[in-house]
MIVOZA-62265 format. One record per residue (C-alpha): residue in three letters; x, y, z. Coordinates in pm, whole numbers, plus 32768, in hexadecimal, padded with zeros to 4 digits. Example, Ala and Ser with C-alpha at 12.3 -4.5 7.8 and 13.67 -1.06 7.14 Angstrom:
! MIVOZA-62265
r,u,v,w
ALA,84CE,7E3E,830C
SER,8557,7F96,82CA
***
This chain:
! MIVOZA-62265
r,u,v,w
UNK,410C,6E6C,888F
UNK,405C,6DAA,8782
UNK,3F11,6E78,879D
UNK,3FEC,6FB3,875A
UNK,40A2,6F29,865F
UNK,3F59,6ED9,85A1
UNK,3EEB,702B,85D8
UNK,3FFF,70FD,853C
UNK,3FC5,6FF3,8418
UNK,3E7A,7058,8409
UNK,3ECF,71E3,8437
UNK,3FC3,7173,8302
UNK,3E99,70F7,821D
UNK,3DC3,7223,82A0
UNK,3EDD,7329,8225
UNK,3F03,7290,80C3
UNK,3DAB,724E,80AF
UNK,3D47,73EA,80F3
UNK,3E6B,746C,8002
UNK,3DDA,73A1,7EF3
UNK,3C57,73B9,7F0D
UNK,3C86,7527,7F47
UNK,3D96,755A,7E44
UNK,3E68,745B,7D6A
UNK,3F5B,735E,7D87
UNK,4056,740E,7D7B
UNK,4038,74E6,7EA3
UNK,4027,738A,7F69
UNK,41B1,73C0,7F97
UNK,426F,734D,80BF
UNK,42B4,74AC,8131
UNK,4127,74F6,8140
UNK,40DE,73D4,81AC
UNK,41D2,73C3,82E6
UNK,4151,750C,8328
UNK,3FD1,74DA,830E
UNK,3FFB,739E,83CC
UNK,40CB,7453,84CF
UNK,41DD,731F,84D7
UNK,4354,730F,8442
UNK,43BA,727A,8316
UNK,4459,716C,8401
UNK,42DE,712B,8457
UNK,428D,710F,8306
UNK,43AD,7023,82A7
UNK,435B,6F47,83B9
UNK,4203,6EE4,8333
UNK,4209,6F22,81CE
UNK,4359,6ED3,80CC
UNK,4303,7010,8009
UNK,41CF,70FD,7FFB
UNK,4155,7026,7EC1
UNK,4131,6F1F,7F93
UNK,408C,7025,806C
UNK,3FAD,707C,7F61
UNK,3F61,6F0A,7EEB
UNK,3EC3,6EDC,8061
UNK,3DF9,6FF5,8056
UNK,3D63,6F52,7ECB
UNK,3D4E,6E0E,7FA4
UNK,3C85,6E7E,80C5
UNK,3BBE,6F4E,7FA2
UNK,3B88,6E3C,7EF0
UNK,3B05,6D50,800B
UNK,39DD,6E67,804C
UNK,3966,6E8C,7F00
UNK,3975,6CFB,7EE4
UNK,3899,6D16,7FEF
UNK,37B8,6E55,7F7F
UNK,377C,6D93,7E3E
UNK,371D,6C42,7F08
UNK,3628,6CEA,7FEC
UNK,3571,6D9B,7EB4
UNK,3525,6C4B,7DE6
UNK,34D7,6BAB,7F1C
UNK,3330,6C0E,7EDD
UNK,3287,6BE0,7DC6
UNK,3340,6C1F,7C8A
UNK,3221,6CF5,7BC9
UNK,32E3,6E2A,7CBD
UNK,3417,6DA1,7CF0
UNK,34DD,6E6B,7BE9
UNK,342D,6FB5,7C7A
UNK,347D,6F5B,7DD8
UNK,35FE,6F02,7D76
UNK,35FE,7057,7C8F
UNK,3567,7116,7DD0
UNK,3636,7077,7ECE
UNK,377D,70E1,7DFA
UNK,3734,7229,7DED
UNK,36ED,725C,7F59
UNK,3817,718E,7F7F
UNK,38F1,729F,7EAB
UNK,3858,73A7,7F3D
UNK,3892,7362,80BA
UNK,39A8,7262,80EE
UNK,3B17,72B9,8072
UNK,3BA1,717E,8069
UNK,3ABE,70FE,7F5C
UNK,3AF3,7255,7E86
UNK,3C70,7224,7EBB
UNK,3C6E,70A4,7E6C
UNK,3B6E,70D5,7D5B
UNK,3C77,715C,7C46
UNK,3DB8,7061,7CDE
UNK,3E48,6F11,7C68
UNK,3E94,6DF9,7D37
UNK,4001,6E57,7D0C
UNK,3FAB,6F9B,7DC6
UNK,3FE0,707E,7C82
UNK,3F14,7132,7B80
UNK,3F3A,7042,7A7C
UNK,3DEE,6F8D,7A20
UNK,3D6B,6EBC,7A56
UNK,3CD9,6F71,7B55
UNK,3BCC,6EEF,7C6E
UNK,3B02,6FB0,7BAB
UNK,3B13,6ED2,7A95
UNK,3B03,6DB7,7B68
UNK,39D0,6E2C,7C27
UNK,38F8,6E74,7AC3
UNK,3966,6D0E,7A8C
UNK,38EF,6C87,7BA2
UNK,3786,6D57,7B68
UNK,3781,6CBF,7A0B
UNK,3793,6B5D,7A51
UNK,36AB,6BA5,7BAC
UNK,359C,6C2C,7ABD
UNK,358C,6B07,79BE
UNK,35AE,6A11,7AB9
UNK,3488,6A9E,7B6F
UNK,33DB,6AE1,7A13
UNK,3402,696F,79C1
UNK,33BB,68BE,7B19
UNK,326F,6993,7B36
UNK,3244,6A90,7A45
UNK,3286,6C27,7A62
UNK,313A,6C56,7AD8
UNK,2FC5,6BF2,7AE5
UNK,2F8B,6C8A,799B
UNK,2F70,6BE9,7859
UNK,305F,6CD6,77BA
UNK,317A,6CA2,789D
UNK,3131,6B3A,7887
UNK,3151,6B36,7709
UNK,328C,6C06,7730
UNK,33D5,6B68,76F8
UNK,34A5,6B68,784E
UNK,35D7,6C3C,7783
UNK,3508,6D25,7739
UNK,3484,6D93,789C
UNK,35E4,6D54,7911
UNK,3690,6E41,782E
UNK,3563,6F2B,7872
UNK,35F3,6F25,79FD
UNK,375B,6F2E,7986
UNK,3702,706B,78C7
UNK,361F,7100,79DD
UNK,3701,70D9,7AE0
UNK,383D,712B,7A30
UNK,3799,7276,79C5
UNK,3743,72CE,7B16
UNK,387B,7294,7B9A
UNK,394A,734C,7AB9
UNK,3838,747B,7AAC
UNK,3889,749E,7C2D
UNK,39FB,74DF,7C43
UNK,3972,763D,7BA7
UNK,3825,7627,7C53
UNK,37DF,75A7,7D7C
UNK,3659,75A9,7D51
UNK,36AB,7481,7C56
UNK,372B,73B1,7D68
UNK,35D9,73BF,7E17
UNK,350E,72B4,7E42
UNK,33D5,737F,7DE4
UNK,346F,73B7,7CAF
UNK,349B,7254,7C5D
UNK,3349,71F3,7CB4
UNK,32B7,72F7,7BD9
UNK,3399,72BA,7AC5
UNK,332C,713D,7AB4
UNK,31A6,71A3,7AF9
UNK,31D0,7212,799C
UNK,32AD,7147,78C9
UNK,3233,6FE4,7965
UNK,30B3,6FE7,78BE
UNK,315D,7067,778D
UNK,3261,6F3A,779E
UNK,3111,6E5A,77D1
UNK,302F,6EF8,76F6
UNK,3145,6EAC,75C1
UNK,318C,6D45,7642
UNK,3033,6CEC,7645
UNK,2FFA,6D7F,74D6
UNK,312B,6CE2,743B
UNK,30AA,6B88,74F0
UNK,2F4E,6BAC,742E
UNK,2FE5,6C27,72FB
UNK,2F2E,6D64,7311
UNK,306F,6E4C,731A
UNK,309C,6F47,724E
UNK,31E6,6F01,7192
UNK,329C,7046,70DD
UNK,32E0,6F97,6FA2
UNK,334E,7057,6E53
UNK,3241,70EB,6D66
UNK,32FE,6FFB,6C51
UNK,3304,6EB9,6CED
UNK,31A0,6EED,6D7F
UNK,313C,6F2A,6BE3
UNK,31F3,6DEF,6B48
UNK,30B2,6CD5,6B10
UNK,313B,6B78,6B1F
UNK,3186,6B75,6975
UNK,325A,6C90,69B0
UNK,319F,6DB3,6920
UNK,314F,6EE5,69DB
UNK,3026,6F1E,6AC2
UNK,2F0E,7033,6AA2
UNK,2FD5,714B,6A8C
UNK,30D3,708B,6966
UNK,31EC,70A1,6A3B
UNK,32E6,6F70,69A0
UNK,3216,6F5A,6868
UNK,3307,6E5A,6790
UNK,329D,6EFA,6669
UNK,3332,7050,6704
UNK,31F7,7120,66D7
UNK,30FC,7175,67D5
UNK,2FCE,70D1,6864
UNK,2E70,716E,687E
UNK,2F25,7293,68FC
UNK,3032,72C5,6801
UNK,307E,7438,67A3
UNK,3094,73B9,6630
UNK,2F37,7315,6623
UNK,2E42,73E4,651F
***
């Protein structure tokens, strides 16, 4: 009796969890749900106070294997880690409904963030500098001389684009995609970390402030001149 009580539960969390990752929230209704489950609303009532209670199991059970998805991809070495999490989310999204259903839920089972969305890119943020900070990003001197914020909101933004992208593209969501995406953008991130460690950076800085000499007169080209005329290049020099 107890096994087939779990069971229509289950069927329960499966029905809410379908109308949702293959719709939106709001088609997660008791009627639809009864009938997708294939159980009464006497059956539903039994197990669950209300289908937001309903819904708040399925974010729950959603939340529990991304927790886990995130775990298992900083468990190597954290020069891939934010790939592999960025990766693993996307097949994730791609293939398993009750992560895209929990993914855009509260814990109060509604639609009101925060969402375990939010929570997850969290979660990825403080991963990242924690792993940037106990051993560095990677083996590379630019990663190394990269601040641990900065590669972590580099993940946050990788992985939040991807994720979004996919709800209107599933070739987003897969975990070729992901890898690709951080081939290219990682050496980039390292390349500038390492230059701004050394000093060597170019910094976009305005023509005027690069043309003001410590006395306060302009530079070469007589920008800031106190005198207000030109320097060397003046259009009123004879």
């Amino acid at each position: 009796m107890q096994k087939r009580s779990e069971l229509t539960r289950q069927a329960l969390v499966r029905a809410a969890t379908e109308l949702i990752a293959n719709g939106r929230l709001a088609d997660a209704g008791l009627v639809n749900i009864c009938r997708i489950a294939g159980v009464s609303r006497g059956a539903l009532y039994h197990h669950f106070s209300s289908t937001a209670e309903l819904v708040a199991e399925v974010y729950a059970q959603a939340h529990a294997r991304t927790a886990a998805l995130a775990e298992d991809s900083f468990e190597g070495s954290a020069a891939g880690a934010p790939a592999r999490f960025s990766a693993a989310l996307g097949a994730a999204m791609g293939e398993d409904r009750l992560v895209r259903a929990g993914m855009r839920l509260s814990a109060e089972g509604s639609e009101e963030p925060p969402w375990l969305r939010d929570e997850l890119l969290d979660r990825v943020h403080a991963k990242v500098v924690e792993g940037a900070r106990d051993g560095g990003a990677s083996g590379t001197r630019g990663s190394s001389d990269a601040r641990p914020e900065n590669l972590a909101d580099l993940a946050v933004v990788v992985t939040a684009g991807l994720e979004s992208l996919g709800y209107t593209d599933v070739r987003w969501w897969d975990p070729r995609t992901a890898r690709r995406i951080w081939a290219m953008v990682l050496p980039l991130f390292e390349e500038r970390a390492g230059a701004e460690a050394t000093g060597t950076a170019e910094v976009d800085t305005p023509a005027s402030a690069r043309t003001i000499r410590a006395d306060g007169t302009g530079g070469a080209d007589g920008a800031g001149s106190t005198d207000g005329t030109g320097g060397a290049g003046s259009a009123g020099q004879d």
